[in-house]
PDBQT receptor file of N, H, CA, C and O in Angstrom, charges set to zero:
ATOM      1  N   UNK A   1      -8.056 -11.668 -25.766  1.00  0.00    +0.000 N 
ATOM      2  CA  UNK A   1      -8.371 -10.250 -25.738  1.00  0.00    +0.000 C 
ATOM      3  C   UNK A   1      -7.239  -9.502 -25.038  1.00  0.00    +0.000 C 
ATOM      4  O   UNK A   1      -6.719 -10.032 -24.056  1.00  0.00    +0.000 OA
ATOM      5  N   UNK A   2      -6.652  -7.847 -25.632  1.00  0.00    +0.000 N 
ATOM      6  H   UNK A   2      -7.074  -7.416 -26.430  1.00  0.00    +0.000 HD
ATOM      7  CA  UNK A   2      -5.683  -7.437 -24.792  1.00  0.00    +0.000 C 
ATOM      8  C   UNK A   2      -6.133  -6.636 -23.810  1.00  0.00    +0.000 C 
ATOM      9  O   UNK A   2      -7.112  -5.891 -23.846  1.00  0.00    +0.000 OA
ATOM     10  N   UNK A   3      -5.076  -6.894 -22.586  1.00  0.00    +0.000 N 
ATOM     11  H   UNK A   3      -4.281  -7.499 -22.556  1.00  0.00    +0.000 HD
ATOM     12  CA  UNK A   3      -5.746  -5.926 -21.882  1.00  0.00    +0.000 C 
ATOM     13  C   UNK A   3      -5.815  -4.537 -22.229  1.00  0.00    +0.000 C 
ATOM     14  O   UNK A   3      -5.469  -4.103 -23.327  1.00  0.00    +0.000 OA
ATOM     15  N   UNK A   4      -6.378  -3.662 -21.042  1.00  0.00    +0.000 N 
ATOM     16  H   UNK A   4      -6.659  -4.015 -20.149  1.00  0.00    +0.000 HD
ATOM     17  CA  UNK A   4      -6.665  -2.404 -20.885  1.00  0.00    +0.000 C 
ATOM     18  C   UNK A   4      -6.030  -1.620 -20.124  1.00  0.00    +0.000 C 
ATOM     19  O   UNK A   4      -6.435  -1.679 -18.963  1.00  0.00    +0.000 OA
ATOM     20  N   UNK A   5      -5.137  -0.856 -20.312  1.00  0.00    +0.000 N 
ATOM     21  H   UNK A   5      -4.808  -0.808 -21.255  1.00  0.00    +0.000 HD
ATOM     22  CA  UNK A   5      -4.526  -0.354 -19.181  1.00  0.00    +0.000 C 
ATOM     23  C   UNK A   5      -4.740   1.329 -19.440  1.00  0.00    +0.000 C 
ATOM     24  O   UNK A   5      -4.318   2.009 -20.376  1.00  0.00    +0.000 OA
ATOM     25  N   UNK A   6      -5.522   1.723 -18.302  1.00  0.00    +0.000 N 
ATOM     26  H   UNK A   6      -5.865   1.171 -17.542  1.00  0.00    +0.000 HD
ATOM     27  CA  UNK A   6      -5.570   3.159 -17.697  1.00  0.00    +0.000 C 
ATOM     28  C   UNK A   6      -4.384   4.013 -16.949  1.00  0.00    +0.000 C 
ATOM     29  O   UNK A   6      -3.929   3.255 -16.092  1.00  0.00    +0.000 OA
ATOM     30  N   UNK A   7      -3.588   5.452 -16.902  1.00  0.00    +0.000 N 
ATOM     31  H   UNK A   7      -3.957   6.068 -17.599  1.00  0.00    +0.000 HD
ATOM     32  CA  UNK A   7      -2.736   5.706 -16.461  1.00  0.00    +0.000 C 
ATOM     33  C   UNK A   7      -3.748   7.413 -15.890  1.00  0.00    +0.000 C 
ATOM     34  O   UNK A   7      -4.150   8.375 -16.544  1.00  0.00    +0.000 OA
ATOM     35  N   UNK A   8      -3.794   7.188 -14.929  1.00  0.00    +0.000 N 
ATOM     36  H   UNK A   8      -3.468   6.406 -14.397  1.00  0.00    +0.000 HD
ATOM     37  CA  UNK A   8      -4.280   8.696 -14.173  1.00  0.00    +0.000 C 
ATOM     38  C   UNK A   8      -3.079   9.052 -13.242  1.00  0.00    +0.000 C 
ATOM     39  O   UNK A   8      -2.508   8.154 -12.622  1.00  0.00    +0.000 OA
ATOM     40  N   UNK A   9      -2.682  10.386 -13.137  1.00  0.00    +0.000 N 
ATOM     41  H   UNK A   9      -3.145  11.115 -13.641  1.00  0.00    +0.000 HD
ATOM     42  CA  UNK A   9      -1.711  10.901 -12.774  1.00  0.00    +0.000 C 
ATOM     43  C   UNK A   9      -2.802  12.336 -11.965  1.00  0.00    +0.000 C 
ATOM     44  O   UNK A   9      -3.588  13.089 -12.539  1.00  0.00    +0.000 OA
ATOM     45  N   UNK A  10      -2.414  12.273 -10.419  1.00  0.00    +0.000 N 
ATOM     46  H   UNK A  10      -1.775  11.661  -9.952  1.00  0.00    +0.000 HD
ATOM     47  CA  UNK A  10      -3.390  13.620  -9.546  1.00  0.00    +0.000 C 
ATOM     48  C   UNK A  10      -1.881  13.884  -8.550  1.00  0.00    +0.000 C 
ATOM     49  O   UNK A  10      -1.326  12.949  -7.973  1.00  0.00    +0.000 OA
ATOM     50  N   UNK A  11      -1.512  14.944  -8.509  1.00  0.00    +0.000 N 
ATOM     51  H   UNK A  11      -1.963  15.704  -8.977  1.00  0.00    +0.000 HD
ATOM     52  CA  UNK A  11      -0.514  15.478  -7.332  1.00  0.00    +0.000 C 
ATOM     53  C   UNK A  11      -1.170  16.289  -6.746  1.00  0.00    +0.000 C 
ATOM     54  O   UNK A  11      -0.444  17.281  -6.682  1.00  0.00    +0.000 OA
ATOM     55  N   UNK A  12      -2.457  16.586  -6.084  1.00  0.00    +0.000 N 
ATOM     56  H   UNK A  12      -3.047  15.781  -6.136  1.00  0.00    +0.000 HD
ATOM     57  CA  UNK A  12      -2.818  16.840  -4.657  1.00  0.00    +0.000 C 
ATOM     58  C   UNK A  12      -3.672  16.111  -4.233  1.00  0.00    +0.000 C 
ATOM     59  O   UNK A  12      -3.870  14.954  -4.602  1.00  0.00    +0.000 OA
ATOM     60  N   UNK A  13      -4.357  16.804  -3.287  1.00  0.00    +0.000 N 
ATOM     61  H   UNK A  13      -4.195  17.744  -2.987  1.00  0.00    +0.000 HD
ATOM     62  CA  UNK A  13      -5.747  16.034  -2.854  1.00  0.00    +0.000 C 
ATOM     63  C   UNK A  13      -6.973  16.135  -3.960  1.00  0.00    +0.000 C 
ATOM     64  O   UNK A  13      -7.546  15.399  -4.763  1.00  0.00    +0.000 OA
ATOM     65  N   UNK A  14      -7.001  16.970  -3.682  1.00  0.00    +0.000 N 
ATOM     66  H   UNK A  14      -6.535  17.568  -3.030  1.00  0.00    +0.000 HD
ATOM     67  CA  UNK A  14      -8.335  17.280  -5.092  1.00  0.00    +0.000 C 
ATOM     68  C   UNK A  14      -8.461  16.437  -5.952  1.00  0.00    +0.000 C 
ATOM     69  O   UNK A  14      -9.360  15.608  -6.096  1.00  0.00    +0.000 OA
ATOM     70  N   UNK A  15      -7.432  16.651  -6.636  1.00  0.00    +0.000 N 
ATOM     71  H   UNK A  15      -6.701  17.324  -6.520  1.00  0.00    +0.000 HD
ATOM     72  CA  UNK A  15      -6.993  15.521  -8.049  1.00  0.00    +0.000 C 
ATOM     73  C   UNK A  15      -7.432  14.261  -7.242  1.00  0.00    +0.000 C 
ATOM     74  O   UNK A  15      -8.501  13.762  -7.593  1.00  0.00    +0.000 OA
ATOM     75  N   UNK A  16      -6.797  13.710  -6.271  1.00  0.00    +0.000 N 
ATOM     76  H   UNK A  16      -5.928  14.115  -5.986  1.00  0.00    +0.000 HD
ATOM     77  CA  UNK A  16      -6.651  12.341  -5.815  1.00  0.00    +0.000 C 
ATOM     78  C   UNK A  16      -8.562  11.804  -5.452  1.00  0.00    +0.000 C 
ATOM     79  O   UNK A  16      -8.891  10.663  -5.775  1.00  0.00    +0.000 OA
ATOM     80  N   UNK A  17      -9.626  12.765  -4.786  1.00  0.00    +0.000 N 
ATOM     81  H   UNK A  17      -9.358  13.692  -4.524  1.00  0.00    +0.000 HD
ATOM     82  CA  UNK A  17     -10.645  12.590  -4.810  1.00  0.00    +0.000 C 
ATOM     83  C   UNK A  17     -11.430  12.805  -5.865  1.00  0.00    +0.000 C 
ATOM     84  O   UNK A  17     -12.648  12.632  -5.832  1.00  0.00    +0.000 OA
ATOM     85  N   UNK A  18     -10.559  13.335  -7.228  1.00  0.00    +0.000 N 
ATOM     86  H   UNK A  18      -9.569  13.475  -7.255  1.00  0.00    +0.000 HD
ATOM     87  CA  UNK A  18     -11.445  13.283  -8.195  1.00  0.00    +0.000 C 
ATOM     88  C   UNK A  18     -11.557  12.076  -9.328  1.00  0.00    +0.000 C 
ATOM     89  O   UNK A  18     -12.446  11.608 -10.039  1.00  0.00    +0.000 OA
ATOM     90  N   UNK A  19      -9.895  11.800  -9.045  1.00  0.00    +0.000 N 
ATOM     91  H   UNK A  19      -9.173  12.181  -8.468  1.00  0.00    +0.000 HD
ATOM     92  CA  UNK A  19      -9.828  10.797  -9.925  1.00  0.00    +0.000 C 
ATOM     93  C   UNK A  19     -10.409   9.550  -9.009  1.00  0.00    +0.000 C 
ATOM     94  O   UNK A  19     -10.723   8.569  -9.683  1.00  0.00    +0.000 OA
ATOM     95  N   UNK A  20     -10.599   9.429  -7.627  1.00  0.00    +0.000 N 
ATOM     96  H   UNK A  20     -10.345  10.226  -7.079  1.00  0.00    +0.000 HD
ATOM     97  CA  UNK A  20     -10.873   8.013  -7.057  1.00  0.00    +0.000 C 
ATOM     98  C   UNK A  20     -12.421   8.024  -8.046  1.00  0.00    +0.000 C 
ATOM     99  O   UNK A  20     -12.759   7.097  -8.782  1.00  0.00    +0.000 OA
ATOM    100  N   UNK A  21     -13.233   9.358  -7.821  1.00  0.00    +0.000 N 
ATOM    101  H   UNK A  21     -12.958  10.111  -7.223  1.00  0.00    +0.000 HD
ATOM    102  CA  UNK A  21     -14.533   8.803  -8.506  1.00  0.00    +0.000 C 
ATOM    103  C   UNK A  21     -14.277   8.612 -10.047  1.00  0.00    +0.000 C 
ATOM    104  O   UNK A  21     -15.184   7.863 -10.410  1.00  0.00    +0.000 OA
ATOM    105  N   UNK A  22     -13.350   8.972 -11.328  1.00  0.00    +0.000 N 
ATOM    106  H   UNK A  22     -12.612   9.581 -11.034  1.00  0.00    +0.000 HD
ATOM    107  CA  UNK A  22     -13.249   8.806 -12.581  1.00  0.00    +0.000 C 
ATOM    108  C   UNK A  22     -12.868   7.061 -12.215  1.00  0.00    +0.000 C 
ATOM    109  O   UNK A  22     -13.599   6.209 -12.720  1.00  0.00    +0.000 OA
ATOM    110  N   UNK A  23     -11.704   6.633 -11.327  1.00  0.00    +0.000 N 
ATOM    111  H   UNK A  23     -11.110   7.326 -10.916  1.00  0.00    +0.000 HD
ATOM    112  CA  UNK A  23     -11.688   5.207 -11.253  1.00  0.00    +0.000 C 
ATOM    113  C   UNK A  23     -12.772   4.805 -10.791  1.00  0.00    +0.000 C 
ATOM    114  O   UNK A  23     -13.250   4.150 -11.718  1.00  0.00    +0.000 OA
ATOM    115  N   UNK A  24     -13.732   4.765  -9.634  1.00  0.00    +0.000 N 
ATOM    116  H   UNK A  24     -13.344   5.297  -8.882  1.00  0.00    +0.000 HD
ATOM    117  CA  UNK A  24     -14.641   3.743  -9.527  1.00  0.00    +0.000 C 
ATOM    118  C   UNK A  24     -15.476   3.858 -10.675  1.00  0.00    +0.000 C 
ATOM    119  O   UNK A  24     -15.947   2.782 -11.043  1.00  0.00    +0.000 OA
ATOM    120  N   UNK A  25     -15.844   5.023 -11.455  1.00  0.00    +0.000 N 
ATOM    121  H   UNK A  25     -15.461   5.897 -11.156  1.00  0.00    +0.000 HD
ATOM    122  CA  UNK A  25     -16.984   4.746 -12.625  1.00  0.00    +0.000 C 
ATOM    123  C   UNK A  25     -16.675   4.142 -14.151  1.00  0.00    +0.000 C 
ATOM    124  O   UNK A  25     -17.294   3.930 -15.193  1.00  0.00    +0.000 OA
ATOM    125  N   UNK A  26     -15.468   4.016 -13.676  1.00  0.00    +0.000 N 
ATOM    126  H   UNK A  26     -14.964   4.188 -12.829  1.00  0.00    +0.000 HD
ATOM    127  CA  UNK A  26     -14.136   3.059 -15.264  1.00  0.00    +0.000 C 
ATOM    128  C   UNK A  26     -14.530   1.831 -15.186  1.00  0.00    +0.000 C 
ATOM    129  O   UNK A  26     -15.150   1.309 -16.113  1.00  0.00    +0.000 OA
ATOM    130  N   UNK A  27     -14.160   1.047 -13.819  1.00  0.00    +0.000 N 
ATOM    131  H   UNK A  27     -13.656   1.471 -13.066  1.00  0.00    +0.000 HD
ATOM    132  CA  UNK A  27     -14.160  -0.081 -13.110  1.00  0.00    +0.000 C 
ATOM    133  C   UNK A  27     -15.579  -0.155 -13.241  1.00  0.00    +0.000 C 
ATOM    134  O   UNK A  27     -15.832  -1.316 -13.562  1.00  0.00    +0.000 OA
ATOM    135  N   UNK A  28     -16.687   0.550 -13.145  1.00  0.00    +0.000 N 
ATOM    136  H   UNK A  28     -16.481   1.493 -12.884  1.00  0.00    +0.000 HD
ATOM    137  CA  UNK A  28     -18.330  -0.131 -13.163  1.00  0.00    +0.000 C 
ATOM    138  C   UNK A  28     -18.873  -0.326 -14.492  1.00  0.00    +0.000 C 
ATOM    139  O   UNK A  28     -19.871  -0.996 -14.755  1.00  0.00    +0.000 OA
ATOM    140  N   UNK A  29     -17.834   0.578 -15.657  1.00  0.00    +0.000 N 
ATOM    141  H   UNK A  29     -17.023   1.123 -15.443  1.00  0.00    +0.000 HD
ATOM    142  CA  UNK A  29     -18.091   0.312 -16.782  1.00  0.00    +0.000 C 
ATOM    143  C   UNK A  29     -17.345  -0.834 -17.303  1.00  0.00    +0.000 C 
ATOM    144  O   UNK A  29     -17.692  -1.359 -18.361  1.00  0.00    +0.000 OA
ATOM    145  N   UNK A  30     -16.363  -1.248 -16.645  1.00  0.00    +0.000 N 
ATOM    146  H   UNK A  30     -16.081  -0.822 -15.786  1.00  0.00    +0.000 HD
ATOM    147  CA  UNK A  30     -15.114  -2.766 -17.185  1.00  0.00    +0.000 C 
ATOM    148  C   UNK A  30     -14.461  -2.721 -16.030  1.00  0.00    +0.000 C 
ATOM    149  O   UNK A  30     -13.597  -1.862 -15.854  1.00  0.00    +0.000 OA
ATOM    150  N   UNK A  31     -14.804  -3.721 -14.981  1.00  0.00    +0.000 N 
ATOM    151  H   UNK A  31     -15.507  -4.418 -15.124  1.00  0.00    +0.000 HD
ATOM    152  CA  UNK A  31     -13.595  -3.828 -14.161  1.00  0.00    +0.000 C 
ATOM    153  C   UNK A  31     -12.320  -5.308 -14.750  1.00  0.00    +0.000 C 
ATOM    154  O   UNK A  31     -11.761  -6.200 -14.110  1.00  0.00    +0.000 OA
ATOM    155  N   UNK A  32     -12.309  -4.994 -15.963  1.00  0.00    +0.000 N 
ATOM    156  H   UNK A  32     -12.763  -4.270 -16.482  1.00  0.00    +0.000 HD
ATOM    157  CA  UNK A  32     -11.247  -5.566 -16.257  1.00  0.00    +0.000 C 
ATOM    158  C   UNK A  32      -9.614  -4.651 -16.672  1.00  0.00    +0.000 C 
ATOM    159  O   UNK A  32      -8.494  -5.007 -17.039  1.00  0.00    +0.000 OA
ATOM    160  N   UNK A  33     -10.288  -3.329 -16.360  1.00  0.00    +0.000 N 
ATOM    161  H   UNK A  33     -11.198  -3.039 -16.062  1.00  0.00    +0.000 HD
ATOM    162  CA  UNK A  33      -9.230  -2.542 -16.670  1.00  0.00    +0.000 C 
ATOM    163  C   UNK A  33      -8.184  -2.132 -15.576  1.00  0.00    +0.000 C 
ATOM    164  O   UNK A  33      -8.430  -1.999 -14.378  1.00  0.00    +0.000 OA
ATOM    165  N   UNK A  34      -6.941  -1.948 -16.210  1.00  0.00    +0.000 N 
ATOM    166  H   UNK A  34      -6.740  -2.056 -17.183  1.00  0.00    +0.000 HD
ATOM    167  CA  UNK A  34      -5.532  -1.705 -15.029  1.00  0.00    +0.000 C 
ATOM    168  C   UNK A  34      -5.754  -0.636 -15.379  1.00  0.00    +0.000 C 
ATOM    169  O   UNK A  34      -6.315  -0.192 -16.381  1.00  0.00    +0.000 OA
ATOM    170  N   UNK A  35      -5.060   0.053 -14.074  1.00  0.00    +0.000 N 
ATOM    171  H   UNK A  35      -4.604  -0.308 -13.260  1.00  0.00    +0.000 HD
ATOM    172  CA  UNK A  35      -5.548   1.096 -13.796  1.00  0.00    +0.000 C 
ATOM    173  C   UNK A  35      -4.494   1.456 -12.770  1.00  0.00    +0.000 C 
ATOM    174  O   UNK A  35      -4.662   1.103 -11.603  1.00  0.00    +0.000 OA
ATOM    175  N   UNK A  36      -2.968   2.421 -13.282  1.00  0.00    +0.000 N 
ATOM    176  H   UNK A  36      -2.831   2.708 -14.230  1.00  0.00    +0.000 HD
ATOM    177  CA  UNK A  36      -2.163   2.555 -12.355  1.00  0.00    +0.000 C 
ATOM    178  C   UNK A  36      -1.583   3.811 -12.648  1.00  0.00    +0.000 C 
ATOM    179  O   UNK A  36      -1.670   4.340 -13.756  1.00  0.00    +0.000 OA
ATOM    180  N   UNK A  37      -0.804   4.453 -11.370  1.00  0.00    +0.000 N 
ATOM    181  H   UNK A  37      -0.732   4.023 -10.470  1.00  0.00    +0.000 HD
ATOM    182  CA  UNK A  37      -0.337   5.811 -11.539  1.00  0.00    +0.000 C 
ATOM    183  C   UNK A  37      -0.214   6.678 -10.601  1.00  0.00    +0.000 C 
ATOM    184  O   UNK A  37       0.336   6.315  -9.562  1.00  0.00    +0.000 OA
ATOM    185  N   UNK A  38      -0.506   7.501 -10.680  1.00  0.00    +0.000 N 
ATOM    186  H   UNK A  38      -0.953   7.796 -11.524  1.00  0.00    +0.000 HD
ATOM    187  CA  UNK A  38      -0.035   8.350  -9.242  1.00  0.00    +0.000 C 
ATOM    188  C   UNK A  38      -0.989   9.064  -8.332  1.00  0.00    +0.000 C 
ATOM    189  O   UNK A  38      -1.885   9.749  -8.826  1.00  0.00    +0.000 OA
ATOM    190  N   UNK A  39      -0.873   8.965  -7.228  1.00  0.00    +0.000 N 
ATOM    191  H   UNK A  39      -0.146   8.409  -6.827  1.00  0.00    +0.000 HD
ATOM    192  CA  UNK A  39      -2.360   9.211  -6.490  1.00  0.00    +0.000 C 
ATOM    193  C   UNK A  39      -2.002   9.175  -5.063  1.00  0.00    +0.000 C 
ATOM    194  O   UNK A  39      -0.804   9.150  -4.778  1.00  0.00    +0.000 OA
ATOM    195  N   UNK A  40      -2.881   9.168  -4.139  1.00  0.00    +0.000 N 
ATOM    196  H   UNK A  40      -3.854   9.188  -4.370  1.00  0.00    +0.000 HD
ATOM    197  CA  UNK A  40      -2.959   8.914  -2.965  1.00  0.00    +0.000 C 
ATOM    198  C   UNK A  40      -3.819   7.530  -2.582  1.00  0.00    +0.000 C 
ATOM    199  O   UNK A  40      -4.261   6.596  -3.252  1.00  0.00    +0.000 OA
ATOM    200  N   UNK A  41      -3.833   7.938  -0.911  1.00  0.00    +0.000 N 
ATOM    201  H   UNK A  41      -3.474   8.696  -0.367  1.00  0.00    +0.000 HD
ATOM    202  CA  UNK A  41      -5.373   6.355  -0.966  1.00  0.00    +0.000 C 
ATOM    203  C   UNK A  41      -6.790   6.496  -1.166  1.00  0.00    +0.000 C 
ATOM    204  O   UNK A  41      -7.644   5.656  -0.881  1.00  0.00    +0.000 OA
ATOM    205  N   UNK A  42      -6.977   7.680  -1.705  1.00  0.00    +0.000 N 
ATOM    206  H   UNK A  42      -6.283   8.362  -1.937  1.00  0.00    +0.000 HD
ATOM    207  CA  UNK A  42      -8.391   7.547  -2.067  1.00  0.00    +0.000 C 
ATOM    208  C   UNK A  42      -8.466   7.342  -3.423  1.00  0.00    +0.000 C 
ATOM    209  O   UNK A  42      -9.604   7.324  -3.894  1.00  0.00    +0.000 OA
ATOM    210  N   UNK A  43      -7.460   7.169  -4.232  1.00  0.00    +0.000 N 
ATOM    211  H   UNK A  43      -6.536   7.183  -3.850  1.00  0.00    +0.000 HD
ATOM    212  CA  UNK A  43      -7.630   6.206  -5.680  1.00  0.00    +0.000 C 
ATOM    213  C   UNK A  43      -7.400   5.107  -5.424  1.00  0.00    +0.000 C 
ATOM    214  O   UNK A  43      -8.176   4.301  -5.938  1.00  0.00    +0.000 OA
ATOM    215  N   UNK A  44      -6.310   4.548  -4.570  1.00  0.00    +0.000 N 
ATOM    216  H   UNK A  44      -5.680   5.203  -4.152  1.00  0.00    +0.000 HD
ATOM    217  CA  UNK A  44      -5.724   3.263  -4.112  1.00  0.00    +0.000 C 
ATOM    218  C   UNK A  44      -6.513   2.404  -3.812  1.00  0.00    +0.000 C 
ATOM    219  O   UNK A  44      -6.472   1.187  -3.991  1.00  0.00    +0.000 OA
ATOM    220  N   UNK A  45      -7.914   3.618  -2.922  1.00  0.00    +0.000 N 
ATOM    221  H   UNK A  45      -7.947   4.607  -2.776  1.00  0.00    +0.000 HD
ATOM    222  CA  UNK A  45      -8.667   2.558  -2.210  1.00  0.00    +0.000 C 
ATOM    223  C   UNK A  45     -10.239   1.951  -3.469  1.00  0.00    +0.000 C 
ATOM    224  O   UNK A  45     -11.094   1.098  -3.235  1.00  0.00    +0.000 OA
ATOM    225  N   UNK A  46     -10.087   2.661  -4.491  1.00  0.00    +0.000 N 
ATOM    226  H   UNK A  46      -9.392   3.354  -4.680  1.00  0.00    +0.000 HD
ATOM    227  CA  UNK A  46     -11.117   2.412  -5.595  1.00  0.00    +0.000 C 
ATOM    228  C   UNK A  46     -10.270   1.297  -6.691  1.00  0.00    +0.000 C 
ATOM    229  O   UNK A  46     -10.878   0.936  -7.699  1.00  0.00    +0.000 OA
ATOM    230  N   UNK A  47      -8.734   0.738  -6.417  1.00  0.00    +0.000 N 
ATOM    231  H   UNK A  47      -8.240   1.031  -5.598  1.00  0.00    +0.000 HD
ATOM    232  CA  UNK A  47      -8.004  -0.391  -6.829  1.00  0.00    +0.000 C 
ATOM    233  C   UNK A  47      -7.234  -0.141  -7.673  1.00  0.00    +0.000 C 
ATOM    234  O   UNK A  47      -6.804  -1.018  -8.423  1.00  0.00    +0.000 OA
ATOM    235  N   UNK A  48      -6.766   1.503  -7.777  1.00  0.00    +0.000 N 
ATOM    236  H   UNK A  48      -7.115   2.215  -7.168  1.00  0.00    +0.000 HD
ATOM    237  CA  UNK A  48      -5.436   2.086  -8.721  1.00  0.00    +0.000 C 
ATOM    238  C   UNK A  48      -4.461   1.031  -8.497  1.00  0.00    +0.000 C 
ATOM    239  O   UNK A  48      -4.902   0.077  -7.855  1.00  0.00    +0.000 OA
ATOM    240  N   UNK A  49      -3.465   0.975  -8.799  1.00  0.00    +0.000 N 
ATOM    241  H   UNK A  49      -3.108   1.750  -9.321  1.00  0.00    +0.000 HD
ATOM    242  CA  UNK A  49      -1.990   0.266  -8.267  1.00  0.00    +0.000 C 
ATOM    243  C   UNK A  49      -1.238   1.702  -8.499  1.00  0.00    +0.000 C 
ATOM    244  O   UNK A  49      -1.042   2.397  -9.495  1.00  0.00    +0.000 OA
ATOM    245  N   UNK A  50      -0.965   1.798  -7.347  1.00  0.00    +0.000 N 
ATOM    246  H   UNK A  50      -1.124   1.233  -6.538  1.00  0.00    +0.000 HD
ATOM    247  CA  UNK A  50      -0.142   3.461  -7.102  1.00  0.00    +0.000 C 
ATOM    248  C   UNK A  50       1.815   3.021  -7.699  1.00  0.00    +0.000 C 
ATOM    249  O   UNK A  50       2.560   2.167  -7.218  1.00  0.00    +0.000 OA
ATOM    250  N   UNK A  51       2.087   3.990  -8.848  1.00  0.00    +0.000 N 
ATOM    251  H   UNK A  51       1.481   4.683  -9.239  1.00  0.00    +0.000 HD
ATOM    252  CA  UNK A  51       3.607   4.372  -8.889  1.00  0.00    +0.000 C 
ATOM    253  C   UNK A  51       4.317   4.999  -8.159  1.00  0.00    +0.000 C 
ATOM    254  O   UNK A  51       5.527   4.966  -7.937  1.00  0.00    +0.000 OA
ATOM    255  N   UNK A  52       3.295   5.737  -7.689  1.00  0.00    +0.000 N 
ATOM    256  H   UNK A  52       2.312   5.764  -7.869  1.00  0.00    +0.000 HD
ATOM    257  CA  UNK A  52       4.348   6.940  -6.730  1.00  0.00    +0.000 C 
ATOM    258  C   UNK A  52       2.751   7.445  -6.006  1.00  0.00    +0.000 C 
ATOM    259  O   UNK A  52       1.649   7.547  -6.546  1.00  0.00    +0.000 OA
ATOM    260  N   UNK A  53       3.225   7.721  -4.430  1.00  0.00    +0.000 N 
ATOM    261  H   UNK A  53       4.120   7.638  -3.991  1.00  0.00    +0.000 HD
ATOM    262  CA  UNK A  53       2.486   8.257  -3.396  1.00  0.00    +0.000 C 
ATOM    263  C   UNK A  53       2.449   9.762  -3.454  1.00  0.00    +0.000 C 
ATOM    264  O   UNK A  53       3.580  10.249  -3.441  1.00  0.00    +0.000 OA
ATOM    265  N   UNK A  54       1.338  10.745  -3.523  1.00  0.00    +0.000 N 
ATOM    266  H   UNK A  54       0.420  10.350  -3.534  1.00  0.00    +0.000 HD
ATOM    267  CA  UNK A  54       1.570  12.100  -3.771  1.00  0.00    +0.000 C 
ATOM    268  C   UNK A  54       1.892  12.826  -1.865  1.00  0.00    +0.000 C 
ATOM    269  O   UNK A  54       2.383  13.860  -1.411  1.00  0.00    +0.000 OA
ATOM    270  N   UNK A  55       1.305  11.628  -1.311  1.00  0.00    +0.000 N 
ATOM    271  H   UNK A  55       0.906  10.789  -1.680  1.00  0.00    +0.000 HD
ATOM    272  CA  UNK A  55       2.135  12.369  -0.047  1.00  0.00    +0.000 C 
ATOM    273  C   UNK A  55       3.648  12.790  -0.078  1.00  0.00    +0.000 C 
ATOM    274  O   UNK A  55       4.073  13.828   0.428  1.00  0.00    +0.000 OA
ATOM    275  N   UNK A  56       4.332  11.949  -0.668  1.00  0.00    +0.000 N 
ATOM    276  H   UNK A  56       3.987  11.105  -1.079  1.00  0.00    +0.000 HD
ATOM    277  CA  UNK A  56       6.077  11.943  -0.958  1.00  0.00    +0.000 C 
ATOM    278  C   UNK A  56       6.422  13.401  -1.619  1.00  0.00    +0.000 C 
ATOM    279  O   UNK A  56       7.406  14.116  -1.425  1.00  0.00    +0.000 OA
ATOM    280  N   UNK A  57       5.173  13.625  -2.549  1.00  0.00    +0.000 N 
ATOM    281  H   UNK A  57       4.374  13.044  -2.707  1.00  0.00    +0.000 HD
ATOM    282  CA  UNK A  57       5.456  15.219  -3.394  1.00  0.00    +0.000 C 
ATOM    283  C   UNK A  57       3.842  15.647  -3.712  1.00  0.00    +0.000 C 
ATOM    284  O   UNK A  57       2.823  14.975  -3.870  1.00  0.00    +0.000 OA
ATOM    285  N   UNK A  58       4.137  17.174  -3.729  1.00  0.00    +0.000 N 
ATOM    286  H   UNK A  58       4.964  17.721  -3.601  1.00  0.00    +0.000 HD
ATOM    287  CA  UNK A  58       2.954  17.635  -4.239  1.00  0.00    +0.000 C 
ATOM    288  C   UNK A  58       3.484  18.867  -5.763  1.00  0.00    +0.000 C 
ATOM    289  O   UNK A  58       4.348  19.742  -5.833  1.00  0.00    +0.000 OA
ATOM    290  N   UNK A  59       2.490  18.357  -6.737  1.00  0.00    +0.000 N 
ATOM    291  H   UNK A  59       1.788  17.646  -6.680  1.00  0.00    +0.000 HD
ATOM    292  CA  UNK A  59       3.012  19.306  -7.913  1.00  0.00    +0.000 C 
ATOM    293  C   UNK A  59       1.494  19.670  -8.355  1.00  0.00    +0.000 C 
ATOM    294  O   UNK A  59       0.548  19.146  -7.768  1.00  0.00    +0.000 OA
ATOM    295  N   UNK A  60       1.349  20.370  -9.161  1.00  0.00    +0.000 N 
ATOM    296  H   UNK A  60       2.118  20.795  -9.638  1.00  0.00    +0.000 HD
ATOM    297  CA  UNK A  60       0.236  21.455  -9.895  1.00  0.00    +0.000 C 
ATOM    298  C   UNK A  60       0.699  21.551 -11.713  1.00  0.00    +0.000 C 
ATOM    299  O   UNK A  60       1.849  21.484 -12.148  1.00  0.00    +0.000 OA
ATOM    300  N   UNK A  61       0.068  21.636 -12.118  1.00  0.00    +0.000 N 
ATOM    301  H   UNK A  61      -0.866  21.690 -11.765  1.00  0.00    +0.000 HD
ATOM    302  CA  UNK A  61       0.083  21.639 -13.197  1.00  0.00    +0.000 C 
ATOM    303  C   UNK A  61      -0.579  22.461 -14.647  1.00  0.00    +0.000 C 
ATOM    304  O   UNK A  61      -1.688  22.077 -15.020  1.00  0.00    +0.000 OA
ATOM    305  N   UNK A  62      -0.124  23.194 -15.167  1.00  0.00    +0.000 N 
ATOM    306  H   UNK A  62       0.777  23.506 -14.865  1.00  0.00    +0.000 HD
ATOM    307  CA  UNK A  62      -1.293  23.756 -16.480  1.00  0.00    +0.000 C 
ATOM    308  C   UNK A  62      -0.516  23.927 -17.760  1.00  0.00    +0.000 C 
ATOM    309  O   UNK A  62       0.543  24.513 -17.987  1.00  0.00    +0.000 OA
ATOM    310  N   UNK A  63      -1.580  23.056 -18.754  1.00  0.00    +0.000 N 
ATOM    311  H   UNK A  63      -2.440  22.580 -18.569  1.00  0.00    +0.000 HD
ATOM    312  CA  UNK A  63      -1.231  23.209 -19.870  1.00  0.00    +0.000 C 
ATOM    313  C   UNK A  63      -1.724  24.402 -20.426  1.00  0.00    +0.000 C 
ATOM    314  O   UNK A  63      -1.445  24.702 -21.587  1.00  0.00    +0.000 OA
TER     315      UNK A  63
């Protein structure tokens, strides 16, 4: 079977506590899924594998 790989991208706080809860409820639906990208430690701490720390930068965004 291939894996699954998830990419969430949050540059503030907000983002970073919103996506920790979109990751823990991914992970309760398949915790077989990767799950990496950019965040702080409150995604880190729900088992993201962080690319980049948003403490280092903060950006905003709108499409």
């Amino acid at each position: 079977m291939d894996s699954k790989n998830v990419l969430v991208i949050a540059g503030e706080a907000s983002g970073d506590l919103h996506g920790a809860s979109l990751i823990r409820e991914l992970k309760n639906l398949d915790s077989s899924l990767k799950i990496f990208g950019i965040g702080g430690d409150k995604k880190k701490n729900e088992g993201m594998e962080l690319i980049f720390y948003i403490n280092k930068k903060a950006f905003l965004g709108f499409v």
